[in-house]
N, C-alpha and C positions, 0 to 999 in steps of 0.2 A: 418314749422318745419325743412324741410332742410337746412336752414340758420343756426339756431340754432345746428342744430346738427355738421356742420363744423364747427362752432364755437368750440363749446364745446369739440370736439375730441383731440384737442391739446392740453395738459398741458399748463395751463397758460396764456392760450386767456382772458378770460373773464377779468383777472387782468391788462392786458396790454388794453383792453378794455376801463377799467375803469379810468385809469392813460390819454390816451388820452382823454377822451370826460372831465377830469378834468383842464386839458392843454387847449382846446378849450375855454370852457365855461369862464375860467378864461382871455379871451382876448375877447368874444364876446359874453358873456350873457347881454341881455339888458333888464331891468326891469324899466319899465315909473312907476309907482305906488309907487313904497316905497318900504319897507319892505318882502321881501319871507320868514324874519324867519316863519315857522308851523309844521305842523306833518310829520314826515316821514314816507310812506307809504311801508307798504312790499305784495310782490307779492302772496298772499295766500287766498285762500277764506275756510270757512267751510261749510260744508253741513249742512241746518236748519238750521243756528245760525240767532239770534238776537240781537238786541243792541241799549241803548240809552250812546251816548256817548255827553261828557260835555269838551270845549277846551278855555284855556282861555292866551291873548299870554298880556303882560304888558311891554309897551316901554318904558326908563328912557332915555332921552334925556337931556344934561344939553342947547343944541343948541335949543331947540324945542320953539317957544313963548307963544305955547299953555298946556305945561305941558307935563304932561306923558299923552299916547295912549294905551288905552286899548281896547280890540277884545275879543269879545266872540263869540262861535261856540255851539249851541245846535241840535246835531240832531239825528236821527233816522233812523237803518237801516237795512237789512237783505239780507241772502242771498236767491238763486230765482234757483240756480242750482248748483250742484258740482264748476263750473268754473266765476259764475257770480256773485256778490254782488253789493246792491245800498241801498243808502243814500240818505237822502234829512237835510239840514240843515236850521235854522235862525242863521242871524249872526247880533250880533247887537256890535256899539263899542258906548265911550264918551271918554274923554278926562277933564282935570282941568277945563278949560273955558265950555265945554259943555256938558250937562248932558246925558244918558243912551238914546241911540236912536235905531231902528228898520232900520241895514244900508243892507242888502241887504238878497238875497236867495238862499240858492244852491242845483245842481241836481247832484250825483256824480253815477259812475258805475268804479266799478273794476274787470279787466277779468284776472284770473289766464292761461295764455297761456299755462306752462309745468308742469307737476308734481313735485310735493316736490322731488330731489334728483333724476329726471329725467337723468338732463347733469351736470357738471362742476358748473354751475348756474342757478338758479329756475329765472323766466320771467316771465313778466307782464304787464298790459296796467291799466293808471287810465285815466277815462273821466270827468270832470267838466262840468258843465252850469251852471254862477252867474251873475243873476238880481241886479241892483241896486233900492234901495227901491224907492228914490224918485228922479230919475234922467235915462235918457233914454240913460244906458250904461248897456250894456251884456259884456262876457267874454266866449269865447269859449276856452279850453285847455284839451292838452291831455300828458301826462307821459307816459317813458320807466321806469318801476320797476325792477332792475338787485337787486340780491341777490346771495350770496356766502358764505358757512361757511368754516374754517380755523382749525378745533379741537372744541376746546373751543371759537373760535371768530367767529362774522358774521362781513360782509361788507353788505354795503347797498346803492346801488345809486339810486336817482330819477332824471331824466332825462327830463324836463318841455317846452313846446310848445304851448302859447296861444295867442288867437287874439281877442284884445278888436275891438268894435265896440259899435256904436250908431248916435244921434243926436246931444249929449250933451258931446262926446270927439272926438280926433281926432285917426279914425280908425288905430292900430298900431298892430304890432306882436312882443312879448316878448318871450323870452326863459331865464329860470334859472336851476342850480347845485342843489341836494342836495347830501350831503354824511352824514354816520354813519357807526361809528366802534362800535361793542360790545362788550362785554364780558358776555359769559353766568354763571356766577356764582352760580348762582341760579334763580330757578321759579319767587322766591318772592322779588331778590334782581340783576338788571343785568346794570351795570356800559357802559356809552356808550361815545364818542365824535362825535359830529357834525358838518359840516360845512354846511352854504348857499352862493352861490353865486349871484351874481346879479349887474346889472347897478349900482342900489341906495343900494345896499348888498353887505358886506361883513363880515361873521360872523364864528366866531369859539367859542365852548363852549363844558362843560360838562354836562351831562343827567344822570340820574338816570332814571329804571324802574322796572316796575315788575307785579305780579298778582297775586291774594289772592282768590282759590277756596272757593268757598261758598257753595257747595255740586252740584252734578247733572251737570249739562250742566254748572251752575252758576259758572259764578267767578268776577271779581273786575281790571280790567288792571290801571294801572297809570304809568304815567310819569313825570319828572320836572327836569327841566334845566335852566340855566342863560348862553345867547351866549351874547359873549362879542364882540365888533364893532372892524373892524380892517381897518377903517378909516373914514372921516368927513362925509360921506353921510349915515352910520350906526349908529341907536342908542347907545348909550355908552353903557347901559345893553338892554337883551329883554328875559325877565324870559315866559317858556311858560310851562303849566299846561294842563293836560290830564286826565281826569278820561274817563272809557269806563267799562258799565254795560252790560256784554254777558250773553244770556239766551237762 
């Protein structure tokens, strides 16, 4: 917490912050696997909440031999304390040439480290563990969640740290970028831009989100966006879709 709070005392830290670790990543993020475009994660947890959320990310490739790649994410989660939330997902993808398959599993925990409006920036930690369905590869990774509002603007960085291993790839450590700017317009209606960074990644696009109370604790989040490739190792489009059921 003393880290944070030197951070935070100075006007303007956390932004010059984020300006570097964007500088970095952009000369040595390395992603072996493909794709980072997914969800951008904010540093927040709620007390009791629930949730079945539904994520679906769609690659248009005109380079690809196999068509376009699709990725679906179904999972279930909740929170376990004021500061702690966890998920467990299936995630299954196909593609043109190959039909709807069962591709692997995941274990997720998110720790809310400071309070909403704490310092200068609200902080946070995500943890993954993803099995491969039918292949003896794991992934162990772990996220920096940095968050700042601006007025009516939030920033959003995730900050990505994983190490595949197995029998069936060659054990390596990846790190990727994510960024997102907002605009809070409204509840139901909130305009964003994104960026991913990565080895085989490099993506800039526009988002759309928002969230539709249903009464009570109930509401409806969703999200949808189209990031566009900002060179030959990137899909040409990669539209990603988000509904999230809290209860």
């Amino acid at each position: 917490m003393s880290i944070l709070k030197a951070i935070s005392c100075k006007s303007g830290a956390v932004s010059r912050l984020l300006i570097l670790c964007s500088l970095c990543f952009c000369q040595s993020a390395v992603i072996a696997d493909g794709s980072v475009i997914d969800k951008v994660y904010h540093p927040y947890v709620q007390p009791e909440e629930r949730e079945i959320e539904f994520r679906s990310i769609v690659e248009n490739n005109s380079d690809a031999n196999d068509g376009d790649a699709r990725v679906y994410r179904l999972g279930y989660g909740q929170s376990f304390t004021d500061r702690w939330f966890g998920e467990v997902y299936l995630i299954g993808a196909e593609n043109d040439d190959q039909g709807f398959r069962l591709e692997a599993y995941e274990l997720e925990a998110l720790w809310q480290i400071t309070e909403q409006g704490e310092y200068s920036a609200d902080w946070g930690m995500l943890f993954e563990l993803e099995k491969e369905h039918s292949e003896d590869v794991m992934e162990l990774s772990a996220a920096l969640l940095i968050e700042r509002e601006w007025r009516r603007w939030t920033g959003t960085a995730n900050i990505y740290g994983a190490y595949e291993f197995g029998d069936d790839i060659d054990n390596e450590f990846e790190t990727a970028l994510v960024m997102q700017g907002r605009y809070r317009y409204s509840r139901e209606l909130e305009p964003a831009v994104e960026m991913y960074l990565g080895e085989d990644t490099k993506g800039l696009g526009p988002v759309m989100m928002g969230s539709w109370p249903l009464g009570g604790r109930r509401q409806l989040r969703w999200e949808g966006g189209i990031i566009f490739g900002l060179d030959s190792d990137t899909a040409d489009q990669t539209l990603r879709v988000l509904f999230e059921y809290e209860f």
